[in-house]
SEPANU-770136 format. One record per residue: residue in three letters; x, y, z of N, C-alpha, C in turn. Coordinates in steps of 0.2 Angstrom, whole numbers, plus 2048, in hexadecimal, padded with zeros to 3 digits. Layout:
(r ALA, (X, Y, Z), (X, Y, Z), (X, Y, Z))
...
//
This chain:
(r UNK, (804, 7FA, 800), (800, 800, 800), (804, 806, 800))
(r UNK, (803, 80C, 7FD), (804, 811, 7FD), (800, 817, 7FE))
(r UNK, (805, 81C, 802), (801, 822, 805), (7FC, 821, 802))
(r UNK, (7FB, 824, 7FA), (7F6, 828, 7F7), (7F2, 821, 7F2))
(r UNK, (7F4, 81E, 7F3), (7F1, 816, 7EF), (7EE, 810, 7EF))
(r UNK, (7EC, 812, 7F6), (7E9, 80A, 7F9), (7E2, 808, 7F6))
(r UNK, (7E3, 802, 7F7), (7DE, 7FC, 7F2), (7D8, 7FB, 7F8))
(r UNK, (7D2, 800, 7F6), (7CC, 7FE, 7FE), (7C7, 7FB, 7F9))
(r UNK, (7C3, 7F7, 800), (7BF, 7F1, 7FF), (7B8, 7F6, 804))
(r UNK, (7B3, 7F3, 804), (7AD, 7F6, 807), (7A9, 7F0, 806))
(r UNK, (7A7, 7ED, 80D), (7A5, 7E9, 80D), (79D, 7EB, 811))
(r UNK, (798, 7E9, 80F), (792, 7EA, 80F), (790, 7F2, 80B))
(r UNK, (78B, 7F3, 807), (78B, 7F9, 803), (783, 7FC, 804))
(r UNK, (782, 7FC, 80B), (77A, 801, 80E), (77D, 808, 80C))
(r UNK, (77B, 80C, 812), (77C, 812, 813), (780, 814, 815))
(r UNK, (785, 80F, 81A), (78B, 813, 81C), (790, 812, 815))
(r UNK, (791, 80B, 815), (796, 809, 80C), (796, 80F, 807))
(r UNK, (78F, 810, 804), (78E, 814, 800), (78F, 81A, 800))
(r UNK, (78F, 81D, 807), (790, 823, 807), (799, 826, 809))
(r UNK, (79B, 820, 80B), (7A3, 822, 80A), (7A7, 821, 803))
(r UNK, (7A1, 81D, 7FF), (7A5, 81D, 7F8), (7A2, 823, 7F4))
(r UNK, (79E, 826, 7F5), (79C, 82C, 7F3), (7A0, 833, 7F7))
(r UNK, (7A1, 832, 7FD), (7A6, 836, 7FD), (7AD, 839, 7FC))
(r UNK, (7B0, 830, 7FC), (7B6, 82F, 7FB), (7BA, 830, 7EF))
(r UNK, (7B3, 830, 7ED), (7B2, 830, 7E5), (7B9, 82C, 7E4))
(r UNK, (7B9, 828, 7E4), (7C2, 823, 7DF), (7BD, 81E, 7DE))
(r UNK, (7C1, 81E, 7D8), (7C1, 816, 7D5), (7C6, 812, 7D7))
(r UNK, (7C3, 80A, 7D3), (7C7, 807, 7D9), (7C5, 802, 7DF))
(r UNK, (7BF, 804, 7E1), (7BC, 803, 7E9), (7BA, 7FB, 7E7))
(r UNK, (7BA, 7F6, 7E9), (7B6, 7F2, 7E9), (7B2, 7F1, 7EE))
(r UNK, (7AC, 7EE, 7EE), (7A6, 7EC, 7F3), (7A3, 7E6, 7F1))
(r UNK, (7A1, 7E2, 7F6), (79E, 7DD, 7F9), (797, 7DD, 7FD))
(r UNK, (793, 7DB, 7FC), (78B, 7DC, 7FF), (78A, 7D6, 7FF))
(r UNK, (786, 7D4, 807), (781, 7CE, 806), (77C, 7CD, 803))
(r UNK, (778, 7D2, 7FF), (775, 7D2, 7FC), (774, 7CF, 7F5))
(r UNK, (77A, 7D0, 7F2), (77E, 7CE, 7EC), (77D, 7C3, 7EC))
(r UNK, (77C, 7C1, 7F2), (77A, 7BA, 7F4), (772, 7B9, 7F3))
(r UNK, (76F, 7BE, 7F1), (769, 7BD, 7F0), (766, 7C0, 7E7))
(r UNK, (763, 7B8, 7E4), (763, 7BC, 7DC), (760, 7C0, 7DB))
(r UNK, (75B, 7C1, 7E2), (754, 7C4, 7DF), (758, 7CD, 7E1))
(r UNK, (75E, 7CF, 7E6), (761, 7D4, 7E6), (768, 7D6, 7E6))
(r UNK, (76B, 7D1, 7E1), (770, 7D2, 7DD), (772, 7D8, 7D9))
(r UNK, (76D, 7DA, 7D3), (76F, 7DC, 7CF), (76E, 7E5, 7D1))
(r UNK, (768, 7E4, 7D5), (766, 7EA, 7D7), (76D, 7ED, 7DC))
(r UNK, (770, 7E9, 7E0), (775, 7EC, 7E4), (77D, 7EE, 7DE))
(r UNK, (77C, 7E9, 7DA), (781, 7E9, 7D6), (782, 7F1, 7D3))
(r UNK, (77B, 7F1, 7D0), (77A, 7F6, 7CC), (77C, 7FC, 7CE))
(r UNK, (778, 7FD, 7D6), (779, 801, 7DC), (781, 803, 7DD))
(r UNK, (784, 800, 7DD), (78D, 7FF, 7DE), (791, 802, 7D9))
(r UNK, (78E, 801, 7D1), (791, 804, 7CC), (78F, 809, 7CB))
(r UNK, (788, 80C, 7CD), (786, 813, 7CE), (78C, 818, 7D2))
(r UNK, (78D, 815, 7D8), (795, 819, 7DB), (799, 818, 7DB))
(r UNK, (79B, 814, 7D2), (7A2, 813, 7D1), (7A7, 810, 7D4))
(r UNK, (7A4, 80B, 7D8), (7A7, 804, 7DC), (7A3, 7FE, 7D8))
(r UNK, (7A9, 7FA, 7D8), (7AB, 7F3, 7D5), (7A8, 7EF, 7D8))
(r UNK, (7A2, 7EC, 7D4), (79E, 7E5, 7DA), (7A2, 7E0, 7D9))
(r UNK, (7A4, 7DC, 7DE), (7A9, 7D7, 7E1), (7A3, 7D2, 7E0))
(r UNK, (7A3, 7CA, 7DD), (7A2, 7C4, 7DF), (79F, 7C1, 7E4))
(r UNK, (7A4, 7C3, 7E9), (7A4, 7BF, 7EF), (7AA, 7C6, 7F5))
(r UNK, (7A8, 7C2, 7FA), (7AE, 7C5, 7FF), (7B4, 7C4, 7FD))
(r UNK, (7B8, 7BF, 7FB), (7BD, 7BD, 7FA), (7BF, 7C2, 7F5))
(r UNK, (7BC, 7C2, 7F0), (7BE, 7C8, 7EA), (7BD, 7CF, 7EB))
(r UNK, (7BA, 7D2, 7F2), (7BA, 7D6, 7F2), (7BF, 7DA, 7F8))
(r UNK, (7C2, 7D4, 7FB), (7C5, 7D6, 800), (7CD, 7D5, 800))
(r UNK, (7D1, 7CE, 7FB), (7D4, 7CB, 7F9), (7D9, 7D2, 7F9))
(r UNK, (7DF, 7D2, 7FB), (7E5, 7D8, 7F7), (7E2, 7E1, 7F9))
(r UNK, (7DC, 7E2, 7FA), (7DC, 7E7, 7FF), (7DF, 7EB, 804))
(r UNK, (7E1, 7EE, 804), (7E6, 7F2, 80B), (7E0, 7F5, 80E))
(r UNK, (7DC, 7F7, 80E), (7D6, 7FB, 812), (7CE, 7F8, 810))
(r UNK, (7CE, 7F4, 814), (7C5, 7F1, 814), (7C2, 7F4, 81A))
(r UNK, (7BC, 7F7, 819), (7B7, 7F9, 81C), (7B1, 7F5, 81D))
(r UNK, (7AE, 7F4, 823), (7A9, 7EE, 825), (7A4, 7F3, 827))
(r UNK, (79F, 7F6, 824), (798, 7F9, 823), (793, 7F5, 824))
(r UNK, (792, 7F0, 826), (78C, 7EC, 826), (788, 7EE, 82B))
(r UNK, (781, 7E8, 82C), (77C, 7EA, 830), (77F, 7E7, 838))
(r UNK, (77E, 7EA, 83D), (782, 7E9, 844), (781, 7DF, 844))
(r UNK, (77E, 7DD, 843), (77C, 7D6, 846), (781, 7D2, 842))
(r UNK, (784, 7D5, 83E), (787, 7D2, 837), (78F, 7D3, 837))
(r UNK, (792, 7D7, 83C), (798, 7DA, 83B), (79D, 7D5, 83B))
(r UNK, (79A, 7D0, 842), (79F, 7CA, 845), (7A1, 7C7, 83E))
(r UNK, (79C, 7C4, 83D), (79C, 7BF, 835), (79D, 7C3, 82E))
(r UNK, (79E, 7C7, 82D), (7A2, 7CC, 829), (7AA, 7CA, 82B))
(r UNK, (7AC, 7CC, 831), (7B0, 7CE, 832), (7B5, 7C7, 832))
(r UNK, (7B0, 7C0, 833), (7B3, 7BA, 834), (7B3, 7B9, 82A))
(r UNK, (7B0, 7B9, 828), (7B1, 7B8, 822), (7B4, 7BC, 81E))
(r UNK, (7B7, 7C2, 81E), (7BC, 7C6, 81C), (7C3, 7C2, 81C))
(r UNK, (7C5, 7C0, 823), (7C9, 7BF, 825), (7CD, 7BA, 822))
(r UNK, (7CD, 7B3, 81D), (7D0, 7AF, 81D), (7D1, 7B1, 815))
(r UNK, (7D0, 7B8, 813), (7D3, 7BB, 80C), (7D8, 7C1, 80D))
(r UNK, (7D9, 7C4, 814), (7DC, 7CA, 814), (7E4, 7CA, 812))
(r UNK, (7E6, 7CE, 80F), (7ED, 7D0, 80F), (7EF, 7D1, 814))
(r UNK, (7F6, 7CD, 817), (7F9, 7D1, 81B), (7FA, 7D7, 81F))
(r UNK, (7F8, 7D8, 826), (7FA, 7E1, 825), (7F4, 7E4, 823))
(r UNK, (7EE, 7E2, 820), (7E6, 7E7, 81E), (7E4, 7EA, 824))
(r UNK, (7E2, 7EF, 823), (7DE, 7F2, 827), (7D7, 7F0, 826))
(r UNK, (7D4, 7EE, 82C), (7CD, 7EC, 82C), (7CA, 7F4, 831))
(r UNK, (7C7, 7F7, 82E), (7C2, 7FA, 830), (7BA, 7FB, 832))
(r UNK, (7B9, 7F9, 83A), (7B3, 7F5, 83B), (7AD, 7FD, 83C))
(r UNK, (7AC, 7FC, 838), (7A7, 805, 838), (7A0, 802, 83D))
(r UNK, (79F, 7FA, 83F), (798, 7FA, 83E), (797, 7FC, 848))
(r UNK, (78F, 7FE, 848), (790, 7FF, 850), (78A, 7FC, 853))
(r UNK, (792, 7F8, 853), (791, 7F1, 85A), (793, 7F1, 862))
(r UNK, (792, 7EC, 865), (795, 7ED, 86E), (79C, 7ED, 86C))
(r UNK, (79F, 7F1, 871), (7A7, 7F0, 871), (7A9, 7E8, 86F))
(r UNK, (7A4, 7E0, 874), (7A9, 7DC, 874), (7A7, 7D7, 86F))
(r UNK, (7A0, 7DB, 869), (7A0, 7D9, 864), (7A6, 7DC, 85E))
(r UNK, (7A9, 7E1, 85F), (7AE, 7E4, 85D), (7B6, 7DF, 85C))
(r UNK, (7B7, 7DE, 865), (7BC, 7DB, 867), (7BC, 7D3, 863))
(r UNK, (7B7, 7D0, 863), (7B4, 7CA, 861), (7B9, 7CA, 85A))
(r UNK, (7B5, 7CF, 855), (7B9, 7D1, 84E), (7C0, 7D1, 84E))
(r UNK, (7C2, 7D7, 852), (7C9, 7D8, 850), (7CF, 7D1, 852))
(r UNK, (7CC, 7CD, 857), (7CF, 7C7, 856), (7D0, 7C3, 850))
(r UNK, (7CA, 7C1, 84F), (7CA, 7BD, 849), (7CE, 7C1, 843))
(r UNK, (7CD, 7C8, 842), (7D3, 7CB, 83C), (7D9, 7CA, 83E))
(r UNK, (7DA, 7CB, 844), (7E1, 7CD, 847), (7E3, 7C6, 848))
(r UNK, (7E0, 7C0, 846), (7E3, 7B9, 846), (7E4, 7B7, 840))
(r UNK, (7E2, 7BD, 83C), (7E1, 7BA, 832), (7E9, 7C0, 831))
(r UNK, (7EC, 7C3, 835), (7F1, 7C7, 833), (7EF, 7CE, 831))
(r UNK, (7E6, 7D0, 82F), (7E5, 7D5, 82F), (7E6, 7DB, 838))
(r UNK, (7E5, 7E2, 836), (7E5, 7E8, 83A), (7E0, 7EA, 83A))
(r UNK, (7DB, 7E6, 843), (7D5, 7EA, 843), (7D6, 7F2, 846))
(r UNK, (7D1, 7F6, 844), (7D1, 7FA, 847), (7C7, 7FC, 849))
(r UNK, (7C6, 800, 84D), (7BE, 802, 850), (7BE, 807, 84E))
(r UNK, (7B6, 809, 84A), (7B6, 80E, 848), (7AF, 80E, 84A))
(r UNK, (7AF, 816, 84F), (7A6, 817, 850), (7A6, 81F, 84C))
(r UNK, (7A0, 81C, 849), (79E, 820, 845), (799, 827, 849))
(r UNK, (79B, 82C, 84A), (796, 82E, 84E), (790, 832, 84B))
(r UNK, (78D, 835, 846), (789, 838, 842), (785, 834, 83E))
(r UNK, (782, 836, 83B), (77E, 835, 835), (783, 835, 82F))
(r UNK, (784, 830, 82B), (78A, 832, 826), (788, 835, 81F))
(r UNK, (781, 833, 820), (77E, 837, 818), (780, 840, 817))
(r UNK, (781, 844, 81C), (782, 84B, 818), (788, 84B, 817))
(r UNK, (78E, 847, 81C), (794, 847, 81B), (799, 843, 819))
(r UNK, (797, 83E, 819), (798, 837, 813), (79F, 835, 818))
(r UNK, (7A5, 835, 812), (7AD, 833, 817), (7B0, 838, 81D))
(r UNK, (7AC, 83F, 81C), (7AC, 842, 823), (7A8, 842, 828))
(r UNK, (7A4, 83E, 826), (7A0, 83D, 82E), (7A8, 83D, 834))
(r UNK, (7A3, 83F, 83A), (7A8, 840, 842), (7A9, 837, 841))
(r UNK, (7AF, 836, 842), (7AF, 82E, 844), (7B3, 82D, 84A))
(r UNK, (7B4, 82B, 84E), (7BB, 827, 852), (7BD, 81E, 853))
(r UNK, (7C3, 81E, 854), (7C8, 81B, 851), (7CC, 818, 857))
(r UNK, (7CC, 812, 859), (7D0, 810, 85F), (7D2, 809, 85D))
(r UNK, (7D7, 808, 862), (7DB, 7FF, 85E), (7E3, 800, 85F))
(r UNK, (7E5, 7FA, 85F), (7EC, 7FB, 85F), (7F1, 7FE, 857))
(r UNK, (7EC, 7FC, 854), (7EE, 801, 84B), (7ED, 806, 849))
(r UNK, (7E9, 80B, 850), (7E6, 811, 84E), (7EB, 818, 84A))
(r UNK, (7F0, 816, 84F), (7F5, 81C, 84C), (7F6, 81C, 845))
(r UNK, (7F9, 815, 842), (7F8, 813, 83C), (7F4, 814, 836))
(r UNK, (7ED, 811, 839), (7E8, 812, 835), (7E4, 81B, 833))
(r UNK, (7E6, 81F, 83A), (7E7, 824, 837), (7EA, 828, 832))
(r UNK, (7EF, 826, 831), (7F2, 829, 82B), (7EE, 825, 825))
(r UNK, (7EE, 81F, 822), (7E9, 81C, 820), (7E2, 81E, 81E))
(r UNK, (7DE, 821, 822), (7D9, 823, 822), (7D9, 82C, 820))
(r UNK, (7DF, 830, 823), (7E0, 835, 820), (7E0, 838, 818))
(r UNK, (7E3, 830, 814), (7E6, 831, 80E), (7DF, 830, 809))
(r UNK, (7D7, 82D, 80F), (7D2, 82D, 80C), (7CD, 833, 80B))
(r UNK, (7D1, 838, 80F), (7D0, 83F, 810), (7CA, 83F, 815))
(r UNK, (7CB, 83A, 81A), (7C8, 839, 822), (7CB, 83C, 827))
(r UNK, (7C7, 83F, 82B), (7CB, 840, 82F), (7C7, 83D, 836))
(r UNK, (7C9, 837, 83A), (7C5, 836, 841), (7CA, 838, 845))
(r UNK, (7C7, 837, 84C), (7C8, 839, 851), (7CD, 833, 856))
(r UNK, (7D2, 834, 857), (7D6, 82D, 85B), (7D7, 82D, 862))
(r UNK, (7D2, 828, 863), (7D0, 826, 86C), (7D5, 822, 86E))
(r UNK, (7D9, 822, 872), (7DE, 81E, 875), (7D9, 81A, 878))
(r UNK, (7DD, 814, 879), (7D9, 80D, 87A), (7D9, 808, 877))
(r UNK, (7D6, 801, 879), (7D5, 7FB, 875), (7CF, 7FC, 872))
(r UNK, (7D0, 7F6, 86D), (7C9, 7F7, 868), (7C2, 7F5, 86C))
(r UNK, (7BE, 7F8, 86C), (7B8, 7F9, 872), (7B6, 7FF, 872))
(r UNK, (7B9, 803, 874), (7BC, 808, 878), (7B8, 810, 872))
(r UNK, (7B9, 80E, 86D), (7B6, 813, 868), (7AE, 813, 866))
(r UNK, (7AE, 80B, 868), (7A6, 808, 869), (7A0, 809, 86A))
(r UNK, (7A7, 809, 874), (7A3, 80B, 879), (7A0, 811, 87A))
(r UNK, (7A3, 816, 879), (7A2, 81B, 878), (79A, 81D, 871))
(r UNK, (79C, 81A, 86D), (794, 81A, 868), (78E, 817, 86B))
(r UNK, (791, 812, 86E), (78B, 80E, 871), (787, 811, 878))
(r UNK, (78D, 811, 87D), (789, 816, 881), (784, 81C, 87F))
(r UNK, (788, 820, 87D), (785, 826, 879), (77E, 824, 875))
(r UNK, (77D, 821, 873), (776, 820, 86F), (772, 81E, 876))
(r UNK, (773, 81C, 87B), (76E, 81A, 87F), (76A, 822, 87E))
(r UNK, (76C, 824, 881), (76B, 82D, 87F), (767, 82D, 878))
(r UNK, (76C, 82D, 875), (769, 830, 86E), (764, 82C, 86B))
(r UNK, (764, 828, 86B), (75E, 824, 868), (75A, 822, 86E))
(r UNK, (75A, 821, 874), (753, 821, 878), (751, 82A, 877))
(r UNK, (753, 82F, 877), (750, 834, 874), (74A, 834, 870))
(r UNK, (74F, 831, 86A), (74A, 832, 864), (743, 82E, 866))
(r UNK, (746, 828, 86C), (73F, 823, 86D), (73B, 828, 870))
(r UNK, (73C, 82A, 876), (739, 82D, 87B), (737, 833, 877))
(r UNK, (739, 836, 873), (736, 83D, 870), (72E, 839, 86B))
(r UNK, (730, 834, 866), (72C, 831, 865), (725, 82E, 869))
(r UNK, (726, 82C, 86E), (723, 82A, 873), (71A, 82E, 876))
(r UNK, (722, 834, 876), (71E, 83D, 87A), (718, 83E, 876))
(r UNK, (71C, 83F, 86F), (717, 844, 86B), (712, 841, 868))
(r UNK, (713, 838, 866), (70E, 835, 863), (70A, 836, 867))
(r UNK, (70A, 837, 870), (705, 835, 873), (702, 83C, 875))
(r UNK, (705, 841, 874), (703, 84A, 873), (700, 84B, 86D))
(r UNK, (700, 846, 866), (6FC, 849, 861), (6F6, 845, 861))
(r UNK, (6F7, 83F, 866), (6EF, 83B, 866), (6ED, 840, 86B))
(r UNK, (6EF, 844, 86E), (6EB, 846, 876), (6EA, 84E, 872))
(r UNK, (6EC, 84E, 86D), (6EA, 856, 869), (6EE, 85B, 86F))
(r UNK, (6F4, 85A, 872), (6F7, 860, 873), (6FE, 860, 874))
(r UNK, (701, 861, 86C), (706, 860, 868), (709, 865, 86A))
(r UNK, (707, 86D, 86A), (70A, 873, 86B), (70B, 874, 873))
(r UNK, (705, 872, 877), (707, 873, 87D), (70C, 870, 881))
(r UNK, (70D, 868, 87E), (714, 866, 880), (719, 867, 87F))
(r UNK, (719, 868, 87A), (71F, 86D, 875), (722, 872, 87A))
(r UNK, (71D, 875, 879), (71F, 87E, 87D), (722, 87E, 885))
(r UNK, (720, 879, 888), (722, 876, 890), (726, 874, 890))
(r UNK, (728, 86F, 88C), (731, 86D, 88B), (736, 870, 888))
(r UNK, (730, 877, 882), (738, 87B, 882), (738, 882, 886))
(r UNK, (734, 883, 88A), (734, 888, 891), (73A, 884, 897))
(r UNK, (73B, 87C, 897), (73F, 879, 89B), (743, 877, 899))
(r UNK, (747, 87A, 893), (74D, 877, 88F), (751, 87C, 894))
(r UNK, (758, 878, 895), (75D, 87D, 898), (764, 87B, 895))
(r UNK, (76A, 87F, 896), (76F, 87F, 891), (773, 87D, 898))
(r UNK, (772, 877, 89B), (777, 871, 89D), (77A, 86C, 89A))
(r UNK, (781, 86D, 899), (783, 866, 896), (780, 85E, 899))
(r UNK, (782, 85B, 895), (77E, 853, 895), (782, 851, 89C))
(r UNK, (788, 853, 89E), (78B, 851, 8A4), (788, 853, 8AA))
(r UNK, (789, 858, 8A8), (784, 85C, 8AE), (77C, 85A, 8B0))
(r UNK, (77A, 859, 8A9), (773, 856, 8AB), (771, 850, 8B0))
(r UNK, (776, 84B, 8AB), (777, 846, 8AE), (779, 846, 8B7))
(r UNK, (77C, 84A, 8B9), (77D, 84B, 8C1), (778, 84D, 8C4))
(r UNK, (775, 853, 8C0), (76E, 854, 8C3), (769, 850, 8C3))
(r UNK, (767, 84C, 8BE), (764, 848, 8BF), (764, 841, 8C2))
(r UNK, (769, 841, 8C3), (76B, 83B, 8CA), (768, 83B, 8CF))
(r UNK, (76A, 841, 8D2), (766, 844, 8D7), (760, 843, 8DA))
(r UNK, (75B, 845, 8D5), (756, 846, 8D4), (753, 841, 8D3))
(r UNK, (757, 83B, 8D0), (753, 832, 8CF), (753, 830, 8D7))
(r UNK, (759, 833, 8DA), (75A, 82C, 8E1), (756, 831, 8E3))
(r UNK, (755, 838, 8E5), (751, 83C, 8E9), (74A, 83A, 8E9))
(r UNK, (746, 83A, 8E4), (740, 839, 8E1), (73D, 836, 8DC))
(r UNK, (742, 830, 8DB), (73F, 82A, 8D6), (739, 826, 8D7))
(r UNK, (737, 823, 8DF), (733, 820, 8E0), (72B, 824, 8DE))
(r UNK, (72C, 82B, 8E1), (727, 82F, 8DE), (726, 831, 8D8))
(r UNK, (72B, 82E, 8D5), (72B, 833, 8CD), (729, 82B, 8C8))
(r UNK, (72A, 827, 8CA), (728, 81F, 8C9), (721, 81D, 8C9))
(r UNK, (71F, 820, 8CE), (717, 821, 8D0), (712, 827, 8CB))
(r UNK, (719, 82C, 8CA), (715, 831, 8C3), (715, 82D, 8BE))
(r UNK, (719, 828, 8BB), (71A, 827, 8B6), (715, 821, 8B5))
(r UNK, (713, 81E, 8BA), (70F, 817, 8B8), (707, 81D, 8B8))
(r UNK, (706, 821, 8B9), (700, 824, 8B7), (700, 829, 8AF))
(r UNK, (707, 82B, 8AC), (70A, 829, 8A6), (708, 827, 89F))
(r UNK, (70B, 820, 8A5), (70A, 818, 8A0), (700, 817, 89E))
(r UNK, (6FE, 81A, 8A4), (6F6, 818, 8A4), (6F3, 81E, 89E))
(r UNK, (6F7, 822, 89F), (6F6, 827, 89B), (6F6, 825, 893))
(r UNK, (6FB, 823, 893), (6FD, 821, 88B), (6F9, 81A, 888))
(r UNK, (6F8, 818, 88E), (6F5, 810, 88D), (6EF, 813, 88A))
(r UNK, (6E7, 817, 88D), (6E5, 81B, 88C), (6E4, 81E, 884))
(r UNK, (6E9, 820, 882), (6EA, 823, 87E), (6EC, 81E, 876))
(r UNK, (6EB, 818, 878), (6EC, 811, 874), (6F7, 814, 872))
(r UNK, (6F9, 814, 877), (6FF, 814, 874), (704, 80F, 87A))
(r UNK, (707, 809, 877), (70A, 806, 87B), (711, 80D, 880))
(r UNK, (711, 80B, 884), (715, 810, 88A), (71C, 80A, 88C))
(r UNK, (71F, 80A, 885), (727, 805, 885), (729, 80B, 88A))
(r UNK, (72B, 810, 887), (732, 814, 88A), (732, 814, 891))
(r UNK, (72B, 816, 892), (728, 819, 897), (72A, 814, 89D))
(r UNK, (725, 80F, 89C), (729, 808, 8A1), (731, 807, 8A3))
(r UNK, (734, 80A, 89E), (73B, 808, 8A0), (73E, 80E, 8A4))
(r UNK, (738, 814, 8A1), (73C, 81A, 8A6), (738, 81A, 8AF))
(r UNK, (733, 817, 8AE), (730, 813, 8B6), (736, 80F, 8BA))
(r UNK, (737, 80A, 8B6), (73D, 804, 8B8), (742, 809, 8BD))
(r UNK, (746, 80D, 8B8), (749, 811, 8B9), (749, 816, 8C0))
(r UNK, (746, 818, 8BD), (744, 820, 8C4), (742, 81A, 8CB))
(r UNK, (73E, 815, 8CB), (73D, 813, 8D2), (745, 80E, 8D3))
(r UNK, (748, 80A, 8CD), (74F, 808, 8D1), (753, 80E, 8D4))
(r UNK, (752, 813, 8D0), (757, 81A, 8D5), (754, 81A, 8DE))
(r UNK, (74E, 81C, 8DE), (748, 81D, 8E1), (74A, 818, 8E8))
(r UNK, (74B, 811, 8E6), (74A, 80D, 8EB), (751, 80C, 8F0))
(r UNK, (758, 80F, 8EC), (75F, 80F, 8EE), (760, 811, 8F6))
(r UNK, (75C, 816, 8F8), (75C, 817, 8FD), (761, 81D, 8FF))
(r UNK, (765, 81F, 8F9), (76C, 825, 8FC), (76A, 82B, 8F9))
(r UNK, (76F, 831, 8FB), (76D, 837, 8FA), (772, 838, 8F8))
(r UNK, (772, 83E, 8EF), (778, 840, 8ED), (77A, 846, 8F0))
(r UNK, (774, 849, 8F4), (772, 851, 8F2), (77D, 854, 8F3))
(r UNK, (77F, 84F, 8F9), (785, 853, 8FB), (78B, 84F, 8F7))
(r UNK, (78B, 84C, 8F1), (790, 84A, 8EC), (78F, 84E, 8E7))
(r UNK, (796, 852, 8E8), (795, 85A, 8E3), (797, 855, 8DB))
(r UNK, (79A, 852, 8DB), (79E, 850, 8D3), (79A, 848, 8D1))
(r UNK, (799, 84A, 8CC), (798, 844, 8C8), (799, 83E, 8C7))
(r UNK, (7A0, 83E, 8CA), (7A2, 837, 8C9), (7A1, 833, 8D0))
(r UNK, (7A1, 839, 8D7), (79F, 835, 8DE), (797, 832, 8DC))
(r UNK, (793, 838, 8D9), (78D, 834, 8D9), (78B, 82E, 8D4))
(r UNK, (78C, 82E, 8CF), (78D, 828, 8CE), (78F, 821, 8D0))
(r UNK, (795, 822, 8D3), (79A, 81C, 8D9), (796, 81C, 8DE))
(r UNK, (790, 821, 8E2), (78D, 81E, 8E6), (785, 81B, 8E2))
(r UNK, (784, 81B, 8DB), (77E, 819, 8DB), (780, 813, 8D9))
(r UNK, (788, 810, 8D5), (78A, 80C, 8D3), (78A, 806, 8D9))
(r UNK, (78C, 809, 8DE), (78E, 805, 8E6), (787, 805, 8E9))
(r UNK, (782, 809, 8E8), (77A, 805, 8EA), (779, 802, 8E7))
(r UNK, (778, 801, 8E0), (777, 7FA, 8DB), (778, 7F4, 8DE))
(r UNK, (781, 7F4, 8DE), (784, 7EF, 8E1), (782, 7EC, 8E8))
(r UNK, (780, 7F0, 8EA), (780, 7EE, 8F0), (777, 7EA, 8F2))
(r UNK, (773, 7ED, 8EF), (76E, 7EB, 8EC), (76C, 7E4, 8EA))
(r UNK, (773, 7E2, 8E4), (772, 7DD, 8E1), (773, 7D7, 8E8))
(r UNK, (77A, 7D9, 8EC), (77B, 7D4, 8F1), (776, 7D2, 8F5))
//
């Protein structure tokens, strides 16, 4: 491989695939889709491939075979098995770049299996939406290769972010984060479907943005620690009349249950944060009433 020269594979060719070879525009690009195993959606992904000027590969083997940088875009469920059957084609020394977001130790799982075929994994969590920004989506990057594959990835006119750490670790940090960001999306889902059946769309609107404040997520987070051990038991109690509410309103109340679960586990701890000023003491003690709990 050469700086400005390498030979990249793309393995799996959805949304993220196609949008890095539409950012990256070379020719050259080979890809591979499990799709392409199925006759009835062969030619349509095929076609799909040659629209963005990427080479439909065969099989895995041919698409992966003599590669110096293969990227693994597939569906989460799917990555292990990608990643084991890349494996017994790669060039010496390849970079495997695992884009997909999975658990750290479905990660670690991977980069064994590469890193016993003589390939270089590396973790890559993608943190955005990659469609506005295609090869520059925010990315980060951890593993024993990382320094490495930065330059590698630089010369694709990427630029991520390098988390010192083992491979997980880049993961972890995507995966946690989504608890957030996609229980959001639920929970906003949840709110409004059950405010436009209830016809008061605007009113809930306007009281959640009268209660927006501009505290960081960390900071929330300490506040609202507090606030669960303080008063979860009673806020647990709000919420099962909530649930009643939404049930009511023929809308199953998923989030909602879980935010019950929740507000009475803090509720029932029995400790007080009010006098742990820092985020990490509160925590450690809600961490150490769990524990102590479970005994």
């Amino acid at each position: 491989m050469t700086a400005n020269t390498p030979s990249v594979a793309v393995i799996g060719f959805g949304e993220a695939g196609s949008s890095l070879c539409i950012g990256w525009n070379r020719g050259g690009v080979r890809s591979f889709d499990i799709k392409q195993t199925n006759p009835d959606l062969k030619t349509a992904k095929c076609a799909e491939m040659q629209d963005r000027g990427v080479d439909a590969a065969e099989d895995m083997r041919a698409a992966v075979a003599g590669a110096d940088l293969i990227f693994s875009t597939v569906t989460a469920d799917q990555a292990f098995a990608a990643a084991s059957s890349a494996a017994p084609w790669l060039k010496p020394g390849a970079f495997f770049f695992d884009l997909n977001s999975c658990a750290p130790s479905t990660k670690q799982k991977s980069a064994a299996v590469i890193e016993a075929a003589g390939g270089r994994y590396v973790d890559i969590a993608v943190m955005a939406t990659i469609t506005p920004h295609y090869h520059h989506t925010p990315m980060l990057i951890c593993g024993d290769h990382s320094t490495a594959a930065l330059a590698a990835l630089q010369a694709l006119d990427m630029a991520p972010k390098l988390v010192p750490g083992p491979v997980g670790r880049a993961s972890t940090i995507k995966m946690v984060r989504s608890v957030l960001v996609k229980g959001i999306e639920a929970l906003t889902a949840e709110c409004f479907w059950a405010a436009s059946k209830a016809g008061v769309v605007d009113e809930v609107a306007a009281s959640l943005d009268a209660s927006q404040t501009d505290m960081g997520w960390k900071a929330q987070a300490h506040y609202n620690a507090e606030r669960m051990t303080t008063h979860g038991i009673r806020r647990a109690a709000e919420m099962r009349e909530v649930q009643k509410t939404l049930i009511d309103l023929g809308i199953a109340p998923d989030m909602t249950r879980g935010t019950i679960d929740r507000q009475q586990q803090f509720g029932q701890l029995g400790i007080s944060l009010v006098d742990l000023d820092s985020f990490e003491a509160r925590f450690a003690a809600i961490e150490a009433a769990v524990e102590t709990e479970k005994n």
